[in-house]
KOLTI-597308 format. One record per residue: residue in one letter; x, y, z of N, C-alpha, C in turn. Coordinates in steps of 0.001 Angstrom, whole numbers, padded with zeros to 6 digits, always signed. Atoms other than C-alpha are relative to their C-alpha. Example, Ala and Ser with C-alpha at 12.3 -4.5 7.8 and 13.67 -1.06 7.14 Angstrom:
BEGIN
A+000890-001190+000000+012300-004500+007800+000900+001200+000000 S-000820-001190-000060+013670-001060+007140-000770+001090+000730 
***
This chain:
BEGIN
X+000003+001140-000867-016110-005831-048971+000111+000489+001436 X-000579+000496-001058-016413-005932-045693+000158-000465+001159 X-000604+001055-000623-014732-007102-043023-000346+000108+001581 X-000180-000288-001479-015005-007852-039054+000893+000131+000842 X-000642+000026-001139-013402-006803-036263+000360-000551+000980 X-000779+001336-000391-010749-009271-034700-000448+000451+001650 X+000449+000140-001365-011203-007460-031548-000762-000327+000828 X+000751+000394-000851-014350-007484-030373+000034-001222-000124 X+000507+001941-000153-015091-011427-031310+000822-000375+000523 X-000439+000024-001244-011743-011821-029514-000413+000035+001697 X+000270-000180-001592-013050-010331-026264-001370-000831+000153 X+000941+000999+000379-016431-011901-026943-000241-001752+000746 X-000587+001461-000551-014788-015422-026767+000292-000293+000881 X-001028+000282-001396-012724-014993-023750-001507-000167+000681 X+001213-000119-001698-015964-013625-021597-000739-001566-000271 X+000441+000900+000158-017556-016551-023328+000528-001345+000923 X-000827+001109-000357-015030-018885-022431+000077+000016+001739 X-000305-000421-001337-015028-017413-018803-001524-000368+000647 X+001312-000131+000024-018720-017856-018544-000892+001249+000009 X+001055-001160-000241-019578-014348-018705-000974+000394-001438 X+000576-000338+001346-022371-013023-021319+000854+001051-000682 X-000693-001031+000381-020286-011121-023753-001154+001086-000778 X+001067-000531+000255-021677-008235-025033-000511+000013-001464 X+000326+000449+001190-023435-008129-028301+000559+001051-001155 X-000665-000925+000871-022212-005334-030017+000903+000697+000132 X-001200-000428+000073-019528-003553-031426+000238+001053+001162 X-000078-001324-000934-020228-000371-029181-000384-000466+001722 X+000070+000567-001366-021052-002893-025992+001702-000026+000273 X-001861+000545-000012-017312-003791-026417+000625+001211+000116 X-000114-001113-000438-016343-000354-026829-000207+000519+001114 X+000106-000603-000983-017903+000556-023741+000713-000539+001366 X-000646+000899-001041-016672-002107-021546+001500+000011-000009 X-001653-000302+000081-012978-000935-022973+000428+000610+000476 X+000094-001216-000460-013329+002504-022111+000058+000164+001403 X+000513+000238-002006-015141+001559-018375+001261-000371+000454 X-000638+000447-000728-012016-000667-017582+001584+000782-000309 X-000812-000649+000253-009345+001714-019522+000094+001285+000987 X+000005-001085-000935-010695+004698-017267+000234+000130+001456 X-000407+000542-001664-010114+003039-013961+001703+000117+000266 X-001700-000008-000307-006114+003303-014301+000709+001021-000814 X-000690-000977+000941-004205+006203-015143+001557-000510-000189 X-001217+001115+000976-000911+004982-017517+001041+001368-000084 X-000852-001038+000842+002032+007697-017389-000489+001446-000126 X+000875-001138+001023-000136+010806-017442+000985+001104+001021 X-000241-001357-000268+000867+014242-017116+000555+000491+001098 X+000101-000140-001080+002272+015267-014300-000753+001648+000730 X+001134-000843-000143-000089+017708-012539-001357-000484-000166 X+001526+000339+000424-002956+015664-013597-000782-000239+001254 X+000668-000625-000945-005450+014856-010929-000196-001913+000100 X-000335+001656-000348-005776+010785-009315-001709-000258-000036 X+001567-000092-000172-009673+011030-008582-000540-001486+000168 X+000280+001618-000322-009799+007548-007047+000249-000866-001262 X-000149+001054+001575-008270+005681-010261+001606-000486+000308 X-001643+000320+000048-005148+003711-010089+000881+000499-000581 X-001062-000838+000834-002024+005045-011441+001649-001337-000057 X-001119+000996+000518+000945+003082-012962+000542+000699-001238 X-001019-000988+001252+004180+005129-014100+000919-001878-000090 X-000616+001114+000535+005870+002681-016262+001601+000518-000554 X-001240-000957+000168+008510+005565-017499+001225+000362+000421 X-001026-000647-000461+011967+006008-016514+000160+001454-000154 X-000429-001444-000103+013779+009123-015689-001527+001527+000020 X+000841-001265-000276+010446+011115-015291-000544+000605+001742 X+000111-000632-001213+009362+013536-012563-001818+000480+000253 X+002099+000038-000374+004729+013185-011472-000090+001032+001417 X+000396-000558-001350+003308+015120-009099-001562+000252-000187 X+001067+000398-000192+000199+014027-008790-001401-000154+000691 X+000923-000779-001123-003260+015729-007168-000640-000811+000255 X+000969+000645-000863-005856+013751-005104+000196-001339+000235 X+000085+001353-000821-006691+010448-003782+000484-001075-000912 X-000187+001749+001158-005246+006947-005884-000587-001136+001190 X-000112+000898-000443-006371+003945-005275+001556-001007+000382 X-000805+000635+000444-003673+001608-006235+001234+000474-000556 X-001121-000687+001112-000003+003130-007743+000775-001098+000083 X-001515+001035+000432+002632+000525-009317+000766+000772-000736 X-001365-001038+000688+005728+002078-010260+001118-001105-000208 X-001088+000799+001152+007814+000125-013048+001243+000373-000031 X-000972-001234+000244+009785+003079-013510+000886-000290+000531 X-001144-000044-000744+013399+003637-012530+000322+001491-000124 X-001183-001207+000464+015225+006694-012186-000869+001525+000130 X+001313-001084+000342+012066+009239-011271-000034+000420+001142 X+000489-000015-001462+009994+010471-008345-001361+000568-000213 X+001597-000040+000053+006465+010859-007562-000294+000994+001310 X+000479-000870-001037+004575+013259-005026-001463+000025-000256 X+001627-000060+000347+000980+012272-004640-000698+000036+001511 X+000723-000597-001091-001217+013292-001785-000343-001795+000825 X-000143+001688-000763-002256+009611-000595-001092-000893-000757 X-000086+001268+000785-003269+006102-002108-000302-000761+001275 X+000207+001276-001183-004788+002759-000461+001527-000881-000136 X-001691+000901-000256-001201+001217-001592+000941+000715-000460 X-001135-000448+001097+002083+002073-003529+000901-001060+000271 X-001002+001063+000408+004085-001023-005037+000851+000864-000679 X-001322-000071+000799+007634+000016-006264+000982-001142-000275 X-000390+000838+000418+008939-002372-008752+001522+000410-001157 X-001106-000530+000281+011485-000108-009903+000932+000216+000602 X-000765-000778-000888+014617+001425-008864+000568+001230-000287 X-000703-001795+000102+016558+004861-008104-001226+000814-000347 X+001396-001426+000079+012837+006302-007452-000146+000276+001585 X+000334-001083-001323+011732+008642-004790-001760+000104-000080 X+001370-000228-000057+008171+008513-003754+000132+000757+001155 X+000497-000729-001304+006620+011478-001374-001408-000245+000381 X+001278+000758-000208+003348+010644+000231-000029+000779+001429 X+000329-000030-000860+001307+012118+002744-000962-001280+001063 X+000902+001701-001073-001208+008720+003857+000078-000985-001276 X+000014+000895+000409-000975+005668+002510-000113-001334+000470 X+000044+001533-000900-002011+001724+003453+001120-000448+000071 X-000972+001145+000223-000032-000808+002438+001255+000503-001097 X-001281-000390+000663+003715-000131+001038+000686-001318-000583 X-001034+001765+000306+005586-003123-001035+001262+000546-000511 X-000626-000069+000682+008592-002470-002242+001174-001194-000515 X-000424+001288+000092+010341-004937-004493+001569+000502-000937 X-001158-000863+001086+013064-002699-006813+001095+000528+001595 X-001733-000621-000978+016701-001265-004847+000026+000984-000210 X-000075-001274-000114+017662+001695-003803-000684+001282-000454 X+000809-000429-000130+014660+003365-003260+000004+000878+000892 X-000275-000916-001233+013814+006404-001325-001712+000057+000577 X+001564-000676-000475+010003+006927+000374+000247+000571+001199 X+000255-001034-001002+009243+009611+002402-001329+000020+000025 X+001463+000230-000138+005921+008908+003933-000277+000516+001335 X+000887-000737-001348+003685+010952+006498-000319-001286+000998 X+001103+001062-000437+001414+008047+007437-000250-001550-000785 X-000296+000968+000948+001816+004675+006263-000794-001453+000680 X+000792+001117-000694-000130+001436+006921+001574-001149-000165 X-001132+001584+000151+002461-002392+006665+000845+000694-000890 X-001621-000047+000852+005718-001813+004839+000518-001760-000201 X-000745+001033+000596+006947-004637+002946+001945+000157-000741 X-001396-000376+000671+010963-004122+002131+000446-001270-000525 X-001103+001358+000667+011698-007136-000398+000890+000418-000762 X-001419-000181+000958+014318-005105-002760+001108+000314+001398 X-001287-000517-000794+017708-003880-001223+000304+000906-000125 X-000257-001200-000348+019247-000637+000048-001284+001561-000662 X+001594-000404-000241+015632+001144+000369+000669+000480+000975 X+000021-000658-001549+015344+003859+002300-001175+000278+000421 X+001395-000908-000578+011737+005034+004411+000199+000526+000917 X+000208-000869-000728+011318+007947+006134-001786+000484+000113 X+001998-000331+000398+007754+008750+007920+000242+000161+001535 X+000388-000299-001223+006327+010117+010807-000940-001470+000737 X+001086+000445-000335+003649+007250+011268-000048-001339-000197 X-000056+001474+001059+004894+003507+010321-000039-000886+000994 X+000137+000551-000945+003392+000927+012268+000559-000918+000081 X-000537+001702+000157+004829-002522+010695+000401+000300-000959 X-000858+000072+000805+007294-003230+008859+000983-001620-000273 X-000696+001328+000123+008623-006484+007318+001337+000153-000963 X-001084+000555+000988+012053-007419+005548+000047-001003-000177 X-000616+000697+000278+012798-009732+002797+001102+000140-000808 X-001700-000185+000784+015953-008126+001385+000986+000595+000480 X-001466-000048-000765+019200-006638+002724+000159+001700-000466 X-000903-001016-000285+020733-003647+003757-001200+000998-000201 X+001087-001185-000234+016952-001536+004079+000120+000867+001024 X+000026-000917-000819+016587+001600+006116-001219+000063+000697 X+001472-000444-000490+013303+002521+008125+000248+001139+001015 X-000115-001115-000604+013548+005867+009812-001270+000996+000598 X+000967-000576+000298+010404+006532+011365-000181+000573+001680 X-000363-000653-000770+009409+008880+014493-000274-000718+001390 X+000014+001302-000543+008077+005698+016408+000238-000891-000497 X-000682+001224+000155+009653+002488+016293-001243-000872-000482 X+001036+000283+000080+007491+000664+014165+000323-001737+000672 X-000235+001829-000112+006959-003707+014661+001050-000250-000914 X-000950+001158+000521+009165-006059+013200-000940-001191-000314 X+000762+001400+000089+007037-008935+011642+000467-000912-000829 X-000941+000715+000339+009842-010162+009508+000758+000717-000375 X-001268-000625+000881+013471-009659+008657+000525-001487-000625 X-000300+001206+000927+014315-012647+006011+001984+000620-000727 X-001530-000275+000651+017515-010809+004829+000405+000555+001303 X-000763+000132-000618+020529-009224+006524+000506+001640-000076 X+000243-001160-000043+021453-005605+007339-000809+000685-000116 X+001570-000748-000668+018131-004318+008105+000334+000849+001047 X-000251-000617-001401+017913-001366+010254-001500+000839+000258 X+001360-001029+000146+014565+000238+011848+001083+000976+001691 X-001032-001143-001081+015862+003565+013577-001427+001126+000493 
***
């Protein structure tokens, strides 16, 4: 006997349901898994290599160090640290991590007691609490949580402080 595969006619349905043409076969589905699985690296190796693909450590207590360009990095993680050459963003949604970074856009951080050490940094967002950043290069910087640090070698903007012990030094 047998039987079909829940997945693909699953995915199938959705694109259906979405209006997109789904694809027709098992190995269309396959490919379109693969295409959107290869765009984000999950946890990998440290030493591995970024090659314009997002990255999202989800892992506590581990230690990445991470070669070339990311798009995108979200860090779940608690309790780690990262060292990746530079990224269009880096969200930290964890805490008790250490990110190093030579360039990077946009910074969010939403997890406590955080450490970044950043070269070159585009907007800073500080919504967790007792965050520290250190950087040669930080132009703007907003707070919505309490007791953040910003330590950078020019004084960057101020475009909000919503919480309370904020300090840009």
């Amino acid at each position: 006997m047998k039987t079909k595969p829940i997945l693909p006619l699953a995915c199938a349905a959705l694109l259906a349901a979405c209006g997109a043409t789904p694809p027709s076969t098992g190995d269309e589905v396959a490919a379109v898994a693969a295409s959107a699985a290869s765009d984000t690296l999950t946890d990998p190796a440290s030493g591995a290599r970024c090659d314009g693909k997002d990255l999202r450590l989800t892992r506590d207590n581990m230690q990445w160090v991470i070669d070339g360009s990311c798009r995108d990095i979200t860090i779940t993680a608690s309790h780690g640290s990262l060292n990746v050459d530079d990224a269009r963003s880096i969200t930290v949604e964890g805490s008790d991590f250490t990110v190093l970074n030579a360039q990077v856009g946009e910074v969010r951080v939403g997890g406590s007691r955080n450490t970044l050490n950043l070269t070159r940094s585009g907007r800073i967002q500080l919504d967790g609490d007792a965050n520290m950043v250190l950087g040669t290069d930080i132009p703007e910087v907003g707070f919505g949580g309490s007791d953040n640090t910003v330590n950078a070698s020019g004084k960057p903007k101020i475009h909000a402080d919503a919480g309370t012990g904020n300090r840009v030094m």
